[in-house]
Each structure stands twice: as C-alpha cells, then as structure tokens.
N, C-alpha and C positions, 0 to 999 in steps of 0.2 A: 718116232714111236707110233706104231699101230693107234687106227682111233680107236676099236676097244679097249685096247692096253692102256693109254690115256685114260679113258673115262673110266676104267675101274681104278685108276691110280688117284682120282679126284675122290672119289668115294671114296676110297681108303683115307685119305690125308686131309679130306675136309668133309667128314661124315657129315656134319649139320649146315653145308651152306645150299646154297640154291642150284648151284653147278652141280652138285650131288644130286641133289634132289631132280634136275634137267636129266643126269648122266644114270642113274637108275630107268629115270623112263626109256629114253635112246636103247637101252641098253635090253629095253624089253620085247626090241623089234629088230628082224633080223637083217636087217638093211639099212644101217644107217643114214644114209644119202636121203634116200625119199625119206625120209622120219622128220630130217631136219629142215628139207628142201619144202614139203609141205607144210610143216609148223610155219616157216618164213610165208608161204605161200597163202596162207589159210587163217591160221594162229590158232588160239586156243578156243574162240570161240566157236571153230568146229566138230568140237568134242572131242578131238584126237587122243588130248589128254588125260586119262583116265580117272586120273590120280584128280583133277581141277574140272570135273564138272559142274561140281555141287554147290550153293553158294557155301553150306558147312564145312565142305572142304576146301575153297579160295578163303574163306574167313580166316579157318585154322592155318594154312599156309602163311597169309597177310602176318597173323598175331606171331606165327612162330619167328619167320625171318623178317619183321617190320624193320630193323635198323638196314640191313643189308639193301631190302625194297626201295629205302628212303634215299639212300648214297647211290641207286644205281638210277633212280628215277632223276636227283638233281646232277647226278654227270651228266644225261643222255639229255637233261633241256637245257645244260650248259654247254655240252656240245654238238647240240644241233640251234639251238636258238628255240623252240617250239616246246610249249606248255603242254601235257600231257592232259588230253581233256578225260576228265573223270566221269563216268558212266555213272547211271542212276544207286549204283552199289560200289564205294570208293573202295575196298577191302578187294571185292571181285575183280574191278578193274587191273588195281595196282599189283594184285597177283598175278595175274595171265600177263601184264605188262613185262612184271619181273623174270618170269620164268619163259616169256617169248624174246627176251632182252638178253638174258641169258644163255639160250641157246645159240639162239643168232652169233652172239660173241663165240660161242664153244666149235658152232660148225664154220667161221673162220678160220678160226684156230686149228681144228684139225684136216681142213682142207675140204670139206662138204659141201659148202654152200657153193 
C-alpha cells in the first residue's frame, strides 16, 4: 500500500491514537520522505511540528493520549534499556517523545526512514 494510502487508512480506523495524530501532520506536507527524515533528524523540538509547539498544546496532547504516551514510553525503555530523561516540562517532553516515537515507528513501517 501507497504511504499516503496507509496514513489516511490510520486516520480513518484509529481516528484518536497518536499515529493519527503523527499521520495528519505527515499528511500536511507534500513529501513525505523529508517530513519524516527530518523529524528523525531534528525532532520536535525544531518546531516542525505545528500542531506541538505550545506548551498548551504538548499539555493538551500529553492529557488527551497519556495512557498510549505511558505504554509507548515503557516499551521503548524496556527495549532499549535507557530511562527517558524528562525535560524541565514532563507533559512537553513525553509528548514530542511520543509523537517522535511515533513517527519513527510509522516511517519504518512505510519505507521512509
């Protein structure tokens, strides 16, 4: 399957997970490759992300998807070994975490990275 075709078929069938939420932004730029190549490269803290600059808007993300945040943040230090160290803003961190963790996963998955 096409990576757009993919990422709109995630929105469609998991309207409120984070891969949704990753697969709308991807989605808002017309080259997926460097979207996702960069985010890896860069991450969120270089503002790429539109949608996650604000601390009001990494708060409201953390509060909406926290159980998903939680489960994706204890696989990734259970399989890598390495504690996630949490920036002066634990909500800001663990979103851009989530949502760079995220992507990462999605542009394997469709061949990007």
């Amino acid at each position: 399957m096409k990576p757009r075709k993919k990422l709109k078929k995630i929105i469609k069938e998991k309207p409120t997970s984070i891969q949704a939420f990753v697969a709308e932004e991807a989605l808002d730029h017309e080259n997926l490759s460097p979207f996702f190549n960069d985010l890896a490269s860069h991450g969120c803290i270089s503002g790429m992300v539109g949608s996650l600059i604000y601390y009001h808007q990494t708060h409201q993300f953390f509060d909406c998807h926290y159980k998903e945040i939680n489960e994706l943040r204890l696989e990734y230090e259970e399989n890598t070994g390495i504690q996630i160290q949490l920036g002066s803003d634990l909500k800001n961190t663990l979103a851009w975490f989530a949502f760079e963790e995220t992507a990462f996963q999605l542009g394997n998955e469709l061949g990007l990275l």
